[in-house]
C-alpha positions in Angstrom: 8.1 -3.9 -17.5 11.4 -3.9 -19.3 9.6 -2.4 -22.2 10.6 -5.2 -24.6 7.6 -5.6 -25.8 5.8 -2.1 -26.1 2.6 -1.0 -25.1 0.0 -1.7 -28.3 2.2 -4.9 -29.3 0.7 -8.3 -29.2 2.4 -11.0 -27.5 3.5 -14.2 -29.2 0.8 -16.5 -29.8 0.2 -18.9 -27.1 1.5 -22.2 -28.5 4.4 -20.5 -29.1 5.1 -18.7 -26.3 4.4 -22.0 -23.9 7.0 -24.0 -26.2 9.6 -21.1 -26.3 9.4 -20.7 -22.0 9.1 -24.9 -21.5 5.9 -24.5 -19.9 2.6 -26.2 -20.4 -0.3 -23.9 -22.1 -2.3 -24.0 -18.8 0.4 -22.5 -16.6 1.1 -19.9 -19.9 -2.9 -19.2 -19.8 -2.9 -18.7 -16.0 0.1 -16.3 -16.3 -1.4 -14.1 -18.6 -4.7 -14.0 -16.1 -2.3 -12.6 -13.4 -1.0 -10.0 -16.1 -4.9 -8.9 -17.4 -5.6 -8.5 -13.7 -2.6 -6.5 -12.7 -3.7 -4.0 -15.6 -0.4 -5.2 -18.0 -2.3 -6.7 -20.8 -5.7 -7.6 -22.4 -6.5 -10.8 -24.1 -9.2 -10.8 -26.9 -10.7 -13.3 -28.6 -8.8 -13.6 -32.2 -7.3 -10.3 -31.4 -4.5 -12.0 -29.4 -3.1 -10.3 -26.4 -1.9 -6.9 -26.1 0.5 -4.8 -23.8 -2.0 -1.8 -22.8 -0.3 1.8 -21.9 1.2 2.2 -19.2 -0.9 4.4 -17.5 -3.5 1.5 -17.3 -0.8 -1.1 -15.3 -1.6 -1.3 -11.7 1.9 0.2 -10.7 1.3 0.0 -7.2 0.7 -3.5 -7.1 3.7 -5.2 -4.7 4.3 -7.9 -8.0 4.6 -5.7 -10.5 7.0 -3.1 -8.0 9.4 -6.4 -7.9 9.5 -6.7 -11.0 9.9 -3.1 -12.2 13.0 -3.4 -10.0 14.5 -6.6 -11.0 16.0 -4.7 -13.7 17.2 -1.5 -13.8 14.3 0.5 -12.6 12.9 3.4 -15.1 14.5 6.8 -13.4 10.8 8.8 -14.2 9.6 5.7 -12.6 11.4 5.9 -9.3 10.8 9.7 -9.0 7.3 9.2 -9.1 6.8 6.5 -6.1 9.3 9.4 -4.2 6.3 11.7 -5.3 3.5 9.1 -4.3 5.5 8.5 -0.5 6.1 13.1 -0.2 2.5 13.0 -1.1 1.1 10.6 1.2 3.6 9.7 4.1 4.3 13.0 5.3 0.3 13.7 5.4 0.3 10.5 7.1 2.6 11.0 10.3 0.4 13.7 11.1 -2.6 12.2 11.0 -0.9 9.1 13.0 0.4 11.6 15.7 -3.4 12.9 16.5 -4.9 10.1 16.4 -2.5 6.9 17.5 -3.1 4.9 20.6 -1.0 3.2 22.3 -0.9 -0.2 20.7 0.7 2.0 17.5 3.3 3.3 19.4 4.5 0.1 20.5 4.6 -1.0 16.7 6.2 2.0 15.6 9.3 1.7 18.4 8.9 -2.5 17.9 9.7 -1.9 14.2 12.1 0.7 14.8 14.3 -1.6 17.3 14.3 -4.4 14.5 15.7 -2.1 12.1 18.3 -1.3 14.7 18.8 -4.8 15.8 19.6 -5.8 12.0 20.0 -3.2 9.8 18.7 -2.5 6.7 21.5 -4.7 5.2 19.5 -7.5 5.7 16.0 -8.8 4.7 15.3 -8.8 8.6 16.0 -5.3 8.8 14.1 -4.5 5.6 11.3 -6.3 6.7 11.6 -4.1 10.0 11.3 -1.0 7.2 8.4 -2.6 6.1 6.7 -2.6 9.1 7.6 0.4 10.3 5.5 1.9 7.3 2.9 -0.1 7.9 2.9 0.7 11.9 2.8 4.6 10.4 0.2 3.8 8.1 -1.9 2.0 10.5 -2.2 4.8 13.0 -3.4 7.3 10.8 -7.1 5.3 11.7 -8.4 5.8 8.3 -8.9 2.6 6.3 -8.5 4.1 2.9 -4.7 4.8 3.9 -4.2 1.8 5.7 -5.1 0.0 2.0 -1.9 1.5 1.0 0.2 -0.4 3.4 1.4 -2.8 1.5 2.2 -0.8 -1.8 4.3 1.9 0.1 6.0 -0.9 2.2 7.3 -2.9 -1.4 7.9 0.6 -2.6 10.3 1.4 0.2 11.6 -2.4 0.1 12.7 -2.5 -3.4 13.8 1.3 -3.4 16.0 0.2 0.0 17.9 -2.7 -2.1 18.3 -0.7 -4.9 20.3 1.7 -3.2 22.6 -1.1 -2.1 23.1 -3.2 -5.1 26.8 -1.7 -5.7 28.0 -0.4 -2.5 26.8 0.1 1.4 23.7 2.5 2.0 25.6 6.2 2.2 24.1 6.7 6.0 22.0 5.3 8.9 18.6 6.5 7.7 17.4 4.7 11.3 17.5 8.2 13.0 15.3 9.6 10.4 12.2 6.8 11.5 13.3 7.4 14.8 12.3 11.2 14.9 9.4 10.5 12.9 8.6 7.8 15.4 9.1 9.9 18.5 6.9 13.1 16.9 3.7 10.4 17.0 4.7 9.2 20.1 4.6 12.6 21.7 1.4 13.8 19.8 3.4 16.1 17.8 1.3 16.5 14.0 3.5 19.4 13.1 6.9 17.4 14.1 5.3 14.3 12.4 4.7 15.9 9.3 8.2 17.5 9.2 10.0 14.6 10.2 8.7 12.1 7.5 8.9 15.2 4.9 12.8 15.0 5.4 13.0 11.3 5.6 11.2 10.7 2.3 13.6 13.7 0.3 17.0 11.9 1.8 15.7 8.9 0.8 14.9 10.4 -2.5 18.7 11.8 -2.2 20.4 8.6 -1.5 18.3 6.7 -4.5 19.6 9.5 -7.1 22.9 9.1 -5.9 22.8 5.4 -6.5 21.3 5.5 -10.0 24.6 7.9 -10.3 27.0 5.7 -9.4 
């Protein structure tokens, strides 16, 4: 993810590799099986094993998202997830505010009182965030969205800490799910949409400002 080893380059030979990260050959083999299935490499016989392009890695995947972030996160990389979320949350929310019911609502404000409770300061709060999403994902009814749940919820997780990692978030972005959640609760598409639009760009906003600073 660091781009250390660049896409086309073969990785170290296994023996090697094993000996130089103190681990046995079996645990090296199983780690590069995680990689091959998360698109990040292929392994062929006497070929060795390759980075492939990027556009082949399965971005979306909540392991490879926490590691993409456990450095210092491409910028191209972070505006696209910001594209991904204006794309699909916004579309979302309105969707969720014609169709919820009232279990969704509940999850929505449950969420939305966690965050309040703890803040997103905290992995309590975050995991709030996280559900939150989800809730909004969830009561859009349509089970090709709601696969996307747990991809836009480590997207907004690791985004959320990286805005923190040198000083307090800028602002209370609480009131932004708040009207977002009170739009669905009041079976409001066009207030739905509106509202998550302008939570995703200050979002957006407050991660370019902390890639600034």
């Amino acid at each position: 993810m660091s781009g250390a080893i660049r896409p086309g380059e073969r990785l170290t030979p296994e023996v090697a590799n094993a000996e130089a990260l103190d681990v046995s050959r079996s645990a090296y083999r199983e780690a590069v099986q995680v990689l091959t299935a998360k698109g990040l490499v292929e392994s062929r016989t006497k070929a060795g094993t390759r980075v492939l392009p990027r556009n082949r890695w399965n971005l979306l995947d909540p392991d490879v998202l926490a590691w993409a972030f456990s450095g210092e996160p491409d910028a191209a990389f972070i505006r696209d997830l910001f594209e991904l979320r204006a794309i699909v949350e916004p579309a979302a929310a309105r969707l969720a505010a014609a169709r919820r019911e009232k279990d969704d609502i509940k999850a929505l404000r449950d969420a939305l009182a966690g965050m309040r409770r703890h803040t997103l300061a905290t992995e309590a709060g975050r995991a709030a965030d996280r559900d939150f999403h989800d809730a909004l994902l969830r009561a859009t009814h349509n089970d090709a969205l709601i696969t996307l749940s747990a991809s836009v919820g480590a997207a907004v997780n690791w985004t959320t800490q990286f805005k923190q990692r040198t000083r307090a978030l800028p602002r209370d972005p609480v009131p932004d799910h708040a009207r977002v959640s009170d739009a669905i609760a009041a079976g409001d598409p066009d207030g739905a949409e509106a509202a998550m639009r302008t939570l995703v760009d200050l979002a957006l906003e407050d991660t370019r400002n902390a890639m600034e600073n």
